[in-house]
MDTraj code that builds the backbone (N, CA, C; nanometers):
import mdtraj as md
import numpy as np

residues = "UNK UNK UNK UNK UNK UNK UNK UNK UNK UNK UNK UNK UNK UNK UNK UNK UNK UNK UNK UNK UNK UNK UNK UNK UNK UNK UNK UNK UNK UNK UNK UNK UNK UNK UNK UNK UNK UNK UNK UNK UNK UNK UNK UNK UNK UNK UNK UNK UNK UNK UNK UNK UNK UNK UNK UNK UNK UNK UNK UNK UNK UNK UNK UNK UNK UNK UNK UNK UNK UNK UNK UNK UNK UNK UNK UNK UNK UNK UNK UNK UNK UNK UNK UNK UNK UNK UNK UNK UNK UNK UNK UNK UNK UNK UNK UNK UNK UNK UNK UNK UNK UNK UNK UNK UNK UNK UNK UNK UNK UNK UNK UNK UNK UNK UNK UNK UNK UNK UNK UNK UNK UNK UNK UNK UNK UNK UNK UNK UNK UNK UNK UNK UNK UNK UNK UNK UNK UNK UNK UNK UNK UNK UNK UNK UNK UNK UNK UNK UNK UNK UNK UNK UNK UNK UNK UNK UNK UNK UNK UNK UNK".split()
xyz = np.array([
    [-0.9260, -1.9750, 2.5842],
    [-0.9582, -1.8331, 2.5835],
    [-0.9178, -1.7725, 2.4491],
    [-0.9916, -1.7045, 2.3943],
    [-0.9958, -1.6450, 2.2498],
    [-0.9062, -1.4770, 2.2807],
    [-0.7686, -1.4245, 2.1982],
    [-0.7446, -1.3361, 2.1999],
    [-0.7605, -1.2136, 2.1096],
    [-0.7518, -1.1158, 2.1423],
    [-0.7839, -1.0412, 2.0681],
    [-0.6814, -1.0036, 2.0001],
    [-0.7225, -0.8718, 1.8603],
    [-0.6220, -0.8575, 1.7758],
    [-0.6201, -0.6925, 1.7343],
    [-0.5496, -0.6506, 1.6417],
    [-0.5968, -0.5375, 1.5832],
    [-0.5714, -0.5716, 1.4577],
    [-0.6318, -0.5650, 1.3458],
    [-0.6543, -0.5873, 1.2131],
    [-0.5910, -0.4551, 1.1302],
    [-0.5086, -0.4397, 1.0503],
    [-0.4597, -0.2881, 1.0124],
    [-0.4727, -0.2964, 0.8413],
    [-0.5607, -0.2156, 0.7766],
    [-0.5282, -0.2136, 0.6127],
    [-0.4278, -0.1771, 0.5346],
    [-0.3330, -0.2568, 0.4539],
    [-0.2187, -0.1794, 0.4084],
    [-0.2130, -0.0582, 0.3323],
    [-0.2662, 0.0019, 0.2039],
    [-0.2429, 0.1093, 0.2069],
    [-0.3313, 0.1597, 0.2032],
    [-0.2443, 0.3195, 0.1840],
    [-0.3403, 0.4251, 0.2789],
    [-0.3181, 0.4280, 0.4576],
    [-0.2705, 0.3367, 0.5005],
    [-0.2999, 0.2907, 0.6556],
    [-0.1481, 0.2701, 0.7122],
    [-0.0911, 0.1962, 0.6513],
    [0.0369, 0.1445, 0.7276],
    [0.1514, 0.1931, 0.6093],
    [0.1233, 0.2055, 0.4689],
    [0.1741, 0.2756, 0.3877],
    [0.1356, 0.3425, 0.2809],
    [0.1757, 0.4177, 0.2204],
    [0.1008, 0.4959, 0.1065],
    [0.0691, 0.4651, 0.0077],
    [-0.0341, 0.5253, -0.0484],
    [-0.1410, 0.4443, -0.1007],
    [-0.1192, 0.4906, -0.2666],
    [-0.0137, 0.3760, -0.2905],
    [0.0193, 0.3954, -0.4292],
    [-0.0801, 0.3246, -0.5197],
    [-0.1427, 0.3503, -0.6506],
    [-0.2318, 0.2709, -0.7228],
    [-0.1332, 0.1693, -0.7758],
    [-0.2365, 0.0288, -0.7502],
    [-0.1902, -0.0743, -0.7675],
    [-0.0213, -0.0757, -0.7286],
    [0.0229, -0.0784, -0.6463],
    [0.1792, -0.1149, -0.6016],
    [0.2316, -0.2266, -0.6201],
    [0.2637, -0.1681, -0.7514],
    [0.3437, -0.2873, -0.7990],
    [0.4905, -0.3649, -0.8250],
    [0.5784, -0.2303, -0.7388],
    [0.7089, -0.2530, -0.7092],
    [0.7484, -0.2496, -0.5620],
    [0.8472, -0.2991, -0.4931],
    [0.8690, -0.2703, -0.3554],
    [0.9424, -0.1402, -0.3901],
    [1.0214, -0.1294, -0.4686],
    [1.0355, 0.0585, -0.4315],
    [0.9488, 0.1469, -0.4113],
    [0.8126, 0.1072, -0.4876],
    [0.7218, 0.2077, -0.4200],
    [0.6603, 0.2047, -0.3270],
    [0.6817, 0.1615, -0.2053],
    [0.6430, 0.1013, -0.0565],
    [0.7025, 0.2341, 0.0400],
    [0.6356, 0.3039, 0.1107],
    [0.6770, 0.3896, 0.1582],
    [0.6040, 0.4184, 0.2884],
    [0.6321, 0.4360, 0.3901],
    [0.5980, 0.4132, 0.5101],
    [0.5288, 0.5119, 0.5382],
    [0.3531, 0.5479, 0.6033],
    [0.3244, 0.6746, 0.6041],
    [0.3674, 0.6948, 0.8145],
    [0.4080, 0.8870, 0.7598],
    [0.4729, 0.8971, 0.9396],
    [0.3790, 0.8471, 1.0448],
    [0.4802, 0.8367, 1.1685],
    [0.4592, 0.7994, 1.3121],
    [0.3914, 0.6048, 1.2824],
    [0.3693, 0.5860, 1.1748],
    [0.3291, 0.4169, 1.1649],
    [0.4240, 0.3262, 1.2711],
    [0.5523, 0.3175, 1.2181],
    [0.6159, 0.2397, 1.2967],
    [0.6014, 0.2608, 1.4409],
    [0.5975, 0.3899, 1.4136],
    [0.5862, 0.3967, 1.6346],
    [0.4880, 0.3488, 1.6678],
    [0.3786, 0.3237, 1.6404],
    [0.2410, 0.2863, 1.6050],
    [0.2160, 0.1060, 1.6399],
    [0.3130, 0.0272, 1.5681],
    [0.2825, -0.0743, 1.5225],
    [0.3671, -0.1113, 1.6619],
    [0.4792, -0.0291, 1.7020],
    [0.5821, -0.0880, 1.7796],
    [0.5169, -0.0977, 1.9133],
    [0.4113, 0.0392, 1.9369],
    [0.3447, 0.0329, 2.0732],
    [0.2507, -0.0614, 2.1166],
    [0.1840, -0.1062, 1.9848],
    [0.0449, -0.2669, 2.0325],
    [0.1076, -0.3306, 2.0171],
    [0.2690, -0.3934, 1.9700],
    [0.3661, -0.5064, 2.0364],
    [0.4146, -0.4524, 2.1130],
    [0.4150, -0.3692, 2.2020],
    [0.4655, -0.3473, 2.3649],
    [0.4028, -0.4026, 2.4689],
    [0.2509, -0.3420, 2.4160],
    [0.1363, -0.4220, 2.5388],
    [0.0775, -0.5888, 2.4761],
    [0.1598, -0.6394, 2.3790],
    [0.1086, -0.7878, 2.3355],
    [-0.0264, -0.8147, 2.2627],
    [-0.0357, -0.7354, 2.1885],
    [-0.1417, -0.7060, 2.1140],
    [-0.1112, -0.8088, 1.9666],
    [-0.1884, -0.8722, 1.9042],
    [-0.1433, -0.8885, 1.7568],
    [-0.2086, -0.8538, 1.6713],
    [-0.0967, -0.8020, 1.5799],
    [-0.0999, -0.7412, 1.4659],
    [-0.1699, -0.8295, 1.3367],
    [-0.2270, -0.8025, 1.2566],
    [-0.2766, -0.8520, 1.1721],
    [-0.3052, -0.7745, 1.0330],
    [-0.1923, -0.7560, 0.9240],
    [-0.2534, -0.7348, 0.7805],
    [-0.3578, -0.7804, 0.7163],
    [-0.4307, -0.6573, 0.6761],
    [-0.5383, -0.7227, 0.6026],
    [-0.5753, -0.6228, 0.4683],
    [-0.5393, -0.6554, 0.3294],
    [-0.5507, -0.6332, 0.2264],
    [-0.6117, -0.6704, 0.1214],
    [-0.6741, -0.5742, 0.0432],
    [-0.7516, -0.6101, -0.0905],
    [-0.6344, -0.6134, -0.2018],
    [-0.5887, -0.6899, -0.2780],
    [-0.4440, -0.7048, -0.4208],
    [-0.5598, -0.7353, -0.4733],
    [-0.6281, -0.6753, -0.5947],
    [-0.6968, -0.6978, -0.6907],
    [-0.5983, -0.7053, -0.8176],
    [-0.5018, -0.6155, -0.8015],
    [-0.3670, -0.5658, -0.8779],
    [-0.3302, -0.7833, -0.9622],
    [-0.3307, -0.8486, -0.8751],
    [-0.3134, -0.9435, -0.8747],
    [-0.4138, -1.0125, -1.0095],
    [-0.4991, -1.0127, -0.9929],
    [-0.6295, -1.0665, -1.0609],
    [-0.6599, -1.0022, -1.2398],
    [-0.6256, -0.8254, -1.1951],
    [-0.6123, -0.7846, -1.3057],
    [-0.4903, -0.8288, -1.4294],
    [-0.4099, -0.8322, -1.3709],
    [-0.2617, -0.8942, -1.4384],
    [-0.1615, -0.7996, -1.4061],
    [-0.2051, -0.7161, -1.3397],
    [-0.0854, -0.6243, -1.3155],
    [0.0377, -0.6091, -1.2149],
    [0.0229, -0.7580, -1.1671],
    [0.1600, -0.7614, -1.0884],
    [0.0867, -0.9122, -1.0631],
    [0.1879, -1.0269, -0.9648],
    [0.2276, -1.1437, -0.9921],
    [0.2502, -1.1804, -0.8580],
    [0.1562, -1.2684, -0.7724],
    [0.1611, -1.2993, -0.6166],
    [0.3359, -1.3011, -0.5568],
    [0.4138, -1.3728, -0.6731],
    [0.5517, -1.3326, -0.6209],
    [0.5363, -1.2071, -0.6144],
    [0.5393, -1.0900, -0.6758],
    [0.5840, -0.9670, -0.6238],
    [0.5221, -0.9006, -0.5534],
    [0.3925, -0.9662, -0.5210],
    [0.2823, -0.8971, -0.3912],
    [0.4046, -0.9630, -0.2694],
    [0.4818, -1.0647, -0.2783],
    [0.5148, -1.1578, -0.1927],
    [0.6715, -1.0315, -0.1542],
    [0.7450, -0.9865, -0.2530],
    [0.8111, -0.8877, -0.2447],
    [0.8112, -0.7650, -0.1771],
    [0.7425, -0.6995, -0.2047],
    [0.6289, -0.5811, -0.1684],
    [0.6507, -0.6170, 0.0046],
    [0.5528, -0.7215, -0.0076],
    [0.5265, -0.7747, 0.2023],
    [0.6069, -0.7944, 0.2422],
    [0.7261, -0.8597, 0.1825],
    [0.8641, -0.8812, 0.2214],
    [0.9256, -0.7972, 0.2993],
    [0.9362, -0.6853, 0.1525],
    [0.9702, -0.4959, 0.2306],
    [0.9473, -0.4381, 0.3210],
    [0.8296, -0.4643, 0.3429],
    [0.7668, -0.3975, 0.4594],
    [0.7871, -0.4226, 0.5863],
    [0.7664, -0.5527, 0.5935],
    [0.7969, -0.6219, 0.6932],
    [0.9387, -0.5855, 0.7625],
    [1.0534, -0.6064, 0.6608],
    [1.1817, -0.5610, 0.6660],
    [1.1427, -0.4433, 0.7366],
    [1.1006, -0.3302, 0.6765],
    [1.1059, -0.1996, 0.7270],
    [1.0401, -0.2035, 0.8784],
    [0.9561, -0.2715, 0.8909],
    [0.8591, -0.2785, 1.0415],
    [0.9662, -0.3687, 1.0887],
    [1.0562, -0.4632, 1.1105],
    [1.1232, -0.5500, 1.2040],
    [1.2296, -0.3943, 1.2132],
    [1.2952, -0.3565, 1.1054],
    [1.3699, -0.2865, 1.1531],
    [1.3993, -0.1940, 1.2359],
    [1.2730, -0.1345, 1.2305],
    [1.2236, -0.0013, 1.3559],
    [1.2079, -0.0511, 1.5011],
    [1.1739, -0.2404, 1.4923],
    [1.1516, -0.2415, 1.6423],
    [1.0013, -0.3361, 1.6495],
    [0.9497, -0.2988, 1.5378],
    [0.7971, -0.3888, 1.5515],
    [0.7817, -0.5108, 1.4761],
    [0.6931, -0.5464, 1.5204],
    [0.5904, -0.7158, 1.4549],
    [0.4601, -0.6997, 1.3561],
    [0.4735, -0.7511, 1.2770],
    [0.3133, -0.7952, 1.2313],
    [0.3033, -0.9977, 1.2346],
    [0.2186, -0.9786, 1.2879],
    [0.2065, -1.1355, 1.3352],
    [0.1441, -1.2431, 1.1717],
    [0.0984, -1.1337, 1.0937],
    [0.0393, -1.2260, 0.9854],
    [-0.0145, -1.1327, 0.8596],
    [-0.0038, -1.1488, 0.7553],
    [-0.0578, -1.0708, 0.6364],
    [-0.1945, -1.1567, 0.5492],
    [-0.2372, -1.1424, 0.5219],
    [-0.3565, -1.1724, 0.4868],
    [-0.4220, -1.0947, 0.3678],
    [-0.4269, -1.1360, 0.2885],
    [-0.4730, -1.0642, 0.1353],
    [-0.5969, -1.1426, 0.0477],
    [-0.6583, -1.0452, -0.0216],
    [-0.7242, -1.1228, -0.1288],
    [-0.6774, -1.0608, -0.2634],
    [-0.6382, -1.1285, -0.3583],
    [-0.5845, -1.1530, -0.4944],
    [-0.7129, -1.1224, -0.5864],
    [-0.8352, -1.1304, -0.5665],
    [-0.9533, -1.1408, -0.6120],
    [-0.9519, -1.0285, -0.7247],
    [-1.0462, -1.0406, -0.8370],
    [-1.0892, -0.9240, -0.8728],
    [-1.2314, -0.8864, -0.8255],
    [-1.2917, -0.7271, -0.7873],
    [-1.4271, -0.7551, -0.7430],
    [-1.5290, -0.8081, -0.8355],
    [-1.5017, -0.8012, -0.9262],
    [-1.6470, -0.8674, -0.9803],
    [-1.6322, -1.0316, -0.9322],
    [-1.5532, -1.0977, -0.8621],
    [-1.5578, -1.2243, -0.8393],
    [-1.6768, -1.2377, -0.7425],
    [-1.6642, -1.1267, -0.6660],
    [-1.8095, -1.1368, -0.5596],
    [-1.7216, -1.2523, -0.4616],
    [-1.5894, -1.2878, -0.4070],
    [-1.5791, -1.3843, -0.3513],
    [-1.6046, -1.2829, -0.1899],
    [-1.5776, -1.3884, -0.1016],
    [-1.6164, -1.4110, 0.0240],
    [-1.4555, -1.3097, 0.1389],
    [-1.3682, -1.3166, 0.0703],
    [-1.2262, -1.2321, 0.1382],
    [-1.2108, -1.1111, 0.1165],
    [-1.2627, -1.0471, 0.0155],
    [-1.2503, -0.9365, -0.0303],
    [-1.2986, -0.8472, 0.0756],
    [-1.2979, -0.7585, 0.1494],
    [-1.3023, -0.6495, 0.1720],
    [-1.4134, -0.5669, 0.1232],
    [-1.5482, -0.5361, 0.1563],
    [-1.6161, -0.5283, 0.2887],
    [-1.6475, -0.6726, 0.3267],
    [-1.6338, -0.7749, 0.2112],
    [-1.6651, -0.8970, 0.3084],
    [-1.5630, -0.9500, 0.4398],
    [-1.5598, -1.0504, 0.5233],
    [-1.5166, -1.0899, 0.6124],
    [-1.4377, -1.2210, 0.5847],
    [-1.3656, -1.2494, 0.4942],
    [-1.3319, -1.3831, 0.5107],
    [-1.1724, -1.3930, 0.5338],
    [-1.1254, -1.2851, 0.5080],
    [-1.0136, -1.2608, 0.5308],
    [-0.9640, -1.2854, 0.6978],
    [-1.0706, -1.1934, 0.7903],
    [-1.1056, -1.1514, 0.9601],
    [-1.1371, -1.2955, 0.9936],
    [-1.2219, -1.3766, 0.9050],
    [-1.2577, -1.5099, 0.9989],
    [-1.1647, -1.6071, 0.9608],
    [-1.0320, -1.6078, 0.8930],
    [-0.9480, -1.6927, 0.8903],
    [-0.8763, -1.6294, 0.9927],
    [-0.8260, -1.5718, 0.9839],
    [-0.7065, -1.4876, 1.0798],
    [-0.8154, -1.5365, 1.2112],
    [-0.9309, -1.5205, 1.2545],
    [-0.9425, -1.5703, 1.4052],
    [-0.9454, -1.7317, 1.3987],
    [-0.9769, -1.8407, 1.3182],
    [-0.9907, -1.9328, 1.3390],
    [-0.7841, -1.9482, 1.3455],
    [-0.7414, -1.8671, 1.2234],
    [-0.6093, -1.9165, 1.2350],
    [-0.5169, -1.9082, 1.3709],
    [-0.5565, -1.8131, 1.4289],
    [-0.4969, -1.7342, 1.6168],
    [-0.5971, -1.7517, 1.6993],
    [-0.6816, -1.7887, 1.6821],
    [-0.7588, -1.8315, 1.8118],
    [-0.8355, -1.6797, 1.8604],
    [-0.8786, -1.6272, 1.7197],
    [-0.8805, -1.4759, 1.7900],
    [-1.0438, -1.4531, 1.8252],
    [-1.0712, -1.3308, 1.8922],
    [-1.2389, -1.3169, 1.9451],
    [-1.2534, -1.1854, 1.8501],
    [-1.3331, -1.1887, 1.7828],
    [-1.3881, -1.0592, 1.6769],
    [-1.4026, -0.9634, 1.7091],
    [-1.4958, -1.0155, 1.8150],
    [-1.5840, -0.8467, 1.9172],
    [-1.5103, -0.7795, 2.0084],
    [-1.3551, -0.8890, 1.9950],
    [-1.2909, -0.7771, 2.0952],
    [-1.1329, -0.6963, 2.0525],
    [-1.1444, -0.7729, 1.9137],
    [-1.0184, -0.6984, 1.8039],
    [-1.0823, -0.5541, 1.7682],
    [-0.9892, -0.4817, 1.7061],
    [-1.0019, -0.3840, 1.6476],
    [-1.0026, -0.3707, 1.4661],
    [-1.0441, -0.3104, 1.3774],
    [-0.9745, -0.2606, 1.2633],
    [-0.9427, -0.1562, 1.2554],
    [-0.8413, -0.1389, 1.2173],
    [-0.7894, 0.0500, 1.1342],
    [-0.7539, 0.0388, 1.0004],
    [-0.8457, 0.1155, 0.9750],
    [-0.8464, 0.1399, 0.8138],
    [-0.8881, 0.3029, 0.7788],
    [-0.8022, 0.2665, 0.6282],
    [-0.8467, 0.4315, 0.5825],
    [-0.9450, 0.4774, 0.4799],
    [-1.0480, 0.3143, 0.4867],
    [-1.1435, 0.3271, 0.3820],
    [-1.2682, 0.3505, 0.4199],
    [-1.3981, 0.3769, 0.3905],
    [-1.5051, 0.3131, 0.4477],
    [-1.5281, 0.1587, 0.4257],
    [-1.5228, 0.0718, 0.3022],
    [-1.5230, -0.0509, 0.3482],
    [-1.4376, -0.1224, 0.4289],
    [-1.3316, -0.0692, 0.4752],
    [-1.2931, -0.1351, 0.5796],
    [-1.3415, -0.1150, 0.7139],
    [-1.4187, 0.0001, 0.7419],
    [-1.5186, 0.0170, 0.8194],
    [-1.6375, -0.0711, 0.8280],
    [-1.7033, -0.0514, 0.6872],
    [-1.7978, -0.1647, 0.7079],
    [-1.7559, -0.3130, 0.7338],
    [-1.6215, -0.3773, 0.6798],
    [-1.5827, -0.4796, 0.7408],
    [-1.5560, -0.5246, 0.8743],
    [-1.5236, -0.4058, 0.9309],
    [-1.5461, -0.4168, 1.0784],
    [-1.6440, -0.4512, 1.1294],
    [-1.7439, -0.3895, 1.0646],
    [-1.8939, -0.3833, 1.1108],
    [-1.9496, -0.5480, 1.1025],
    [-1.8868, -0.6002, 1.0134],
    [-1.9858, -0.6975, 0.9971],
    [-1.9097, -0.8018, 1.0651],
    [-1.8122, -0.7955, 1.1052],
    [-1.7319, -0.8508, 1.1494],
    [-1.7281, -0.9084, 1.3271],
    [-1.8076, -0.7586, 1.3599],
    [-1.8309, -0.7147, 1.5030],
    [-1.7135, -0.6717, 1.5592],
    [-1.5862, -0.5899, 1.5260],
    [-1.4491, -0.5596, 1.5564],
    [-1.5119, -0.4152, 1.5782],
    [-1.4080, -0.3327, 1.6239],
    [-1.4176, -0.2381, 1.6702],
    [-1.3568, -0.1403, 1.5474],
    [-1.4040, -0.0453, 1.4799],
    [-1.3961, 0.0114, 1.4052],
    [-1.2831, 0.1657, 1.4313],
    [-1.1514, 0.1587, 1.3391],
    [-1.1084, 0.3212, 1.3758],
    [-1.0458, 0.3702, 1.2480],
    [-1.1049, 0.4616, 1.1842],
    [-1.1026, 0.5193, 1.0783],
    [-0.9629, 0.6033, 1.0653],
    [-0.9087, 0.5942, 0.9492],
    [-0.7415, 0.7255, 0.9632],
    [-0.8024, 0.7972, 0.8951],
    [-0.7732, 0.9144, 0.8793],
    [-0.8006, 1.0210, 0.7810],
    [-0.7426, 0.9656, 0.6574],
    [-0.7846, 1.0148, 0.5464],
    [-0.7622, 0.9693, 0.4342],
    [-0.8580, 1.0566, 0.3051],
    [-0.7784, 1.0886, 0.1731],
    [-0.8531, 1.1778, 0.0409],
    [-1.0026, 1.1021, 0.0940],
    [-1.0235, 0.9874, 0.0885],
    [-1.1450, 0.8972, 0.0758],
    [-1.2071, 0.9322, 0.1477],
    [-1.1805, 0.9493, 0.3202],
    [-1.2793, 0.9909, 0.4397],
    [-1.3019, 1.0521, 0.4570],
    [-1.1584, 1.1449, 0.4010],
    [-1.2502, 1.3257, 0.3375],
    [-1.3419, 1.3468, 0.3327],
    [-1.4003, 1.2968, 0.2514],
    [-1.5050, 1.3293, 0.1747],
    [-1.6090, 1.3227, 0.2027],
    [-1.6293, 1.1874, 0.3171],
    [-1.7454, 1.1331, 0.3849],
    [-1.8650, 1.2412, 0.4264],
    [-1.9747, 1.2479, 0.4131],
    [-2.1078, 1.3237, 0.4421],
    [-2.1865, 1.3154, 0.5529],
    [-2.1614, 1.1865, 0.6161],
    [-2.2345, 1.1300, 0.7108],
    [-2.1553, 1.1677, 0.8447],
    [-2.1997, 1.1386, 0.9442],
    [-2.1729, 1.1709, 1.1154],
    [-2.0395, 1.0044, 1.0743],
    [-1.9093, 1.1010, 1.0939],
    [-1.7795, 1.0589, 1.1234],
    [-1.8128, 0.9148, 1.2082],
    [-1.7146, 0.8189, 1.1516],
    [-1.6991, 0.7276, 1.2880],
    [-1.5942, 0.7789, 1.3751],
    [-1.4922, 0.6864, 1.4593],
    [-1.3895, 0.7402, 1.5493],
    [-1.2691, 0.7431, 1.4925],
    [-1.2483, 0.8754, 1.4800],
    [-1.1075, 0.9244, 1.3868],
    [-0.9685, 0.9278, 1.5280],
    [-0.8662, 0.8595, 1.4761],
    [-0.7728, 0.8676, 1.5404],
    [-0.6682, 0.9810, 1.5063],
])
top = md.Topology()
chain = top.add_chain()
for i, resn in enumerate(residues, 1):
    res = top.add_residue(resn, chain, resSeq=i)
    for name in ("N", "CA", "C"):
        top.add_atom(name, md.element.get_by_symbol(name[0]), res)
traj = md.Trajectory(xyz[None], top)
């Protein structure tokens, strides 16, 4: 039996959305998250990071300190009480056009082959539109955070939490 998941984007989503974050001091938790993360490990839900580090590719920070950064966080999420079951990133720059990046899916189809997970019946939350459309293509269930970015959006809203 294939389980399901919820897929969460790091920033903007689970923390603030510093350009290119490239120190763990600048890791900062946006409110009510932890309560958040702590309640879909109450009902046995798994958690799943899923991030674009282009920061990586450009030269502006160094998979060790992306490795730092996740470290932190993590710290900060065990400490409150919650889990993330797995982090998952692409290092890519976009012009690579690779296959993990964010609106693509390759990130979502490792994480299910890696957990045994079912697509159509996980979730994503993200605060982008391509992480929306990654949902989409994904067949996950799509839930948008508010965000400067979704602001802005023109079109008939998806489901804002």
């Amino acid at each position: 039996m294939l389980n399901k998941a919820v897929f969460v984007d790091r920033d903007g989503t689970i923390v603030k959305d510093v350009v290119y974050c490239s120190n763990p001091d600048d890791l900062d938790f946006l409110p009510t998250v932890l309560d958040g993360i702590k309640l879909l490990n109450s009902v046995g839900i798994r958690l799943i990071v899923v991030t674009n580090q282009s920061g990586v590719a450009r030269g502006i920070f160094t998979e060790e300190t992306l490795g730092k950064i996740h470290k932190k966080m993590l710290a900060g999420i065990i400490s409150q009480g919650g889990q993330v079951d797995a982090i998952y990133y692409c290092p890519h720059h976009p012009d690579e056009k690779c296959h993990c990046r964010k609106p693509n899916i390759g990130m979502l189809e490792q994480a299910a082959q890696d957990w045994g997970l079912d697509l159509k019946s996980s979730y994503f939350i993200g605060d982008k539109f391509l992480d929306m459309e990654a949902a989409n293509k994904a067949g996950c269930k799509a839930i948008l955070v508010p965000s400067e970015s979704s602001r802005n959006w023109r079109y008939p809203r998806p489901h804002w939490i």
